[in-house]
C-alpha positions in Angstrom: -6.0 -49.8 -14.3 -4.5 -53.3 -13.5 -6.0 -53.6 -10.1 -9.5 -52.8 -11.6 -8.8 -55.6 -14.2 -7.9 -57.9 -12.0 -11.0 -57.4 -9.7 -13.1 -57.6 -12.6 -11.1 -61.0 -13.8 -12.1 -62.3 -10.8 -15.9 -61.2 -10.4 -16.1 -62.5 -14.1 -14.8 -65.9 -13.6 -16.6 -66.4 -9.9 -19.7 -65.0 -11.7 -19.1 -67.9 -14.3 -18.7 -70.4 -11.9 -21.6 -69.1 -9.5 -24.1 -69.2 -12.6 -22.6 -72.5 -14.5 -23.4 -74.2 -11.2 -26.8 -72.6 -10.8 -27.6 -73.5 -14.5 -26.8 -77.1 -14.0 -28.9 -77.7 -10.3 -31.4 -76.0 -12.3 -31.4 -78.2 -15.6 -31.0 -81.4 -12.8 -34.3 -80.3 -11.3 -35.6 -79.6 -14.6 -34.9 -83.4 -15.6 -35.5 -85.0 -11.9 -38.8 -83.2 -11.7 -40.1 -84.5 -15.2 -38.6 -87.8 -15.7 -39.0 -89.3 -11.8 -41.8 -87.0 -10.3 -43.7 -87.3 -13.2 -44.3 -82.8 -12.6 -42.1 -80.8 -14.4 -41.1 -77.7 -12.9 -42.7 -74.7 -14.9 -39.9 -72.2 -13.4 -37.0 -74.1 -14.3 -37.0 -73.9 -18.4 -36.9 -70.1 -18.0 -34.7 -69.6 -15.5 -32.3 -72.2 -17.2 -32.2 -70.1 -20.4 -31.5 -66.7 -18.6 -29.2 -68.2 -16.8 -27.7 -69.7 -19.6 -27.6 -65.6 -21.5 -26.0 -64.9 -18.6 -23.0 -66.9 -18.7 -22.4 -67.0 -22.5 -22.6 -62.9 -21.9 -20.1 -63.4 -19.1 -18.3 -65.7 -20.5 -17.3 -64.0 -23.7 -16.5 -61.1 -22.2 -13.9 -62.8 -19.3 -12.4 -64.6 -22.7 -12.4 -61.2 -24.1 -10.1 -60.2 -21.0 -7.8 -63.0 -21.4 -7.5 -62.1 -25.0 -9.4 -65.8 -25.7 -11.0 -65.4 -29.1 -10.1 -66.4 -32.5 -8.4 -64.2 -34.3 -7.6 -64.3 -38.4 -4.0 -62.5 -38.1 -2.2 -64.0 -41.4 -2.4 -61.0 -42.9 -1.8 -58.6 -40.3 1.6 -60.4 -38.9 3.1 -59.6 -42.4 2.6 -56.0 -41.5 5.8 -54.1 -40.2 5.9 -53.5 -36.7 4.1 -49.6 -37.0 1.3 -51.0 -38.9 0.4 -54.4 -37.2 0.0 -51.9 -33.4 -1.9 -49.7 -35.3 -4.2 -52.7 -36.8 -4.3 -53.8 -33.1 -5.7 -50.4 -31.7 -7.9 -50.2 -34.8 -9.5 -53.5 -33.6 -9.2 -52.5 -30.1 -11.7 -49.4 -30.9 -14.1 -51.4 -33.5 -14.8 -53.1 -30.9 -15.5 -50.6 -28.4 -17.5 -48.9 -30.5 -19.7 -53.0 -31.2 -19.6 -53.3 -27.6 -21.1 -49.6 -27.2 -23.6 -49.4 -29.8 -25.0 -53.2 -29.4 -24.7 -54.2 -25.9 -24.7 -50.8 -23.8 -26.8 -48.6 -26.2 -28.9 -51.1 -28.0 -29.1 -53.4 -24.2 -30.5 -50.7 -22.3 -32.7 -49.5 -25.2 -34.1 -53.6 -24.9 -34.3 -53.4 -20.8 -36.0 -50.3 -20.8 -38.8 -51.6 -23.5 -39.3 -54.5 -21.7 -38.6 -53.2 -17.7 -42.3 -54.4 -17.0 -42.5 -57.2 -18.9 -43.9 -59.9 -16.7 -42.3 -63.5 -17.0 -44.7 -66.7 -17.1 -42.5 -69.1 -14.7 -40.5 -66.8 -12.5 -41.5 -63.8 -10.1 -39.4 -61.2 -11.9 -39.9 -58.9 -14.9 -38.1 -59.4 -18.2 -36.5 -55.7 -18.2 -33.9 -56.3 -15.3 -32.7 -59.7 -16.7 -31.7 -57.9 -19.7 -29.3 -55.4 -17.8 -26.8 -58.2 -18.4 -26.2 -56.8 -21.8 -25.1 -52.9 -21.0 -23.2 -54.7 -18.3 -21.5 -56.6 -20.6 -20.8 -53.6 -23.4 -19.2 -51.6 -20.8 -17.1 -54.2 -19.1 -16.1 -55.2 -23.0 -15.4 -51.6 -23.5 -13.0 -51.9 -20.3 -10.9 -54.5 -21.3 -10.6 -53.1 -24.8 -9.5 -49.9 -23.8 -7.1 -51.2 -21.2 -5.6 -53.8 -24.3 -5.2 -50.9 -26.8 -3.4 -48.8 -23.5 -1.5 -52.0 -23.1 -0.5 -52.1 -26.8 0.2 -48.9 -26.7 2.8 -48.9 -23.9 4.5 -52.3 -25.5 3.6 -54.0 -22.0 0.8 -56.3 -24.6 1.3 -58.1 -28.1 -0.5 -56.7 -31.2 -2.0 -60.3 -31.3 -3.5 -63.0 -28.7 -0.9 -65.1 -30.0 2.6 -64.5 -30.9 3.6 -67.8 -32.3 1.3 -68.9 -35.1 -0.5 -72.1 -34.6 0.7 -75.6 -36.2 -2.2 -77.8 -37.2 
């Protein structure tokens, strides 16, 4: 399970890079193509905001890996040991069960609808672009199954953060 995450760490974060960089030669053109050719591209405003879904999709879910995201854990680090893991794997499985029902059920639901959806500015149907969604549920379900296994085992903290944070 630690090999797969690791592979997936790093398809997520090359992914992230590979787009980021594809989103901004893409908004550059956008610009370029508007402001000094006086002919705006009609392709580029769509494929900048797919792109853009894209890596926020990607994005959050490699943070997700990396255990990234705000968390409100006052409360919960008062608990004793027993009940703090088992608010961990509680969390661990409410968001599974997010990640299941919104992104892989309620994603492929949307992709399917739309699979022949025609798009204005680019030579592609709306239906494939939103795969990126059930993509994303089940790689979310991934790392949250492999953080409440890691709780589990000890080998993980019950929070992102052991040391609370000093403002």
């Amino acid at each position: 399970m630690q090999a797969l995450k690791k592979i997936l760490d790093r398809f997520l974060a090359v992914a992230c890079v590979v787009l980021f960089a594809v989103l901004v030669i893409t908004v550059v053109w956008q610009v370029f193509s508007r402001q000094v050719l006086n002919s705006p591209s009609a392709w580029t405003s769509e494929l900048a905001q797919y792109l853009f879904v894209w890596l926020g999709l990607f994005g959050a879910a490699l943070v997700f890996a990396e255990r990234g995201h705000i968390a409100v854990d006052f409360l919960v680090r008062k608990f004793p040991e027993k009940a703090e893991r088992a608010t961990a794997i509680l969390v661990q499985a409410v968001i599974a069960a997010f990640a299941g029902l919104i992104f892989v059920w309620g994603g492929y639901r949307v992709s399917e609808q739309s699979w022949d959806q025609a798009l204005t500015g680019l030579p592609v149907t709306v239906g494939p672009l939103y795969l990126v969604m059930p993509i994303t549920g089940v790689v979310i379900i991934f790392y949250a199954v492999y953080h409440a296994a890691a709780i589990l085992r000890g080998d993980e903290a019950t929070s992102a953060d052991t040391e609370p944070d000093v403002i």
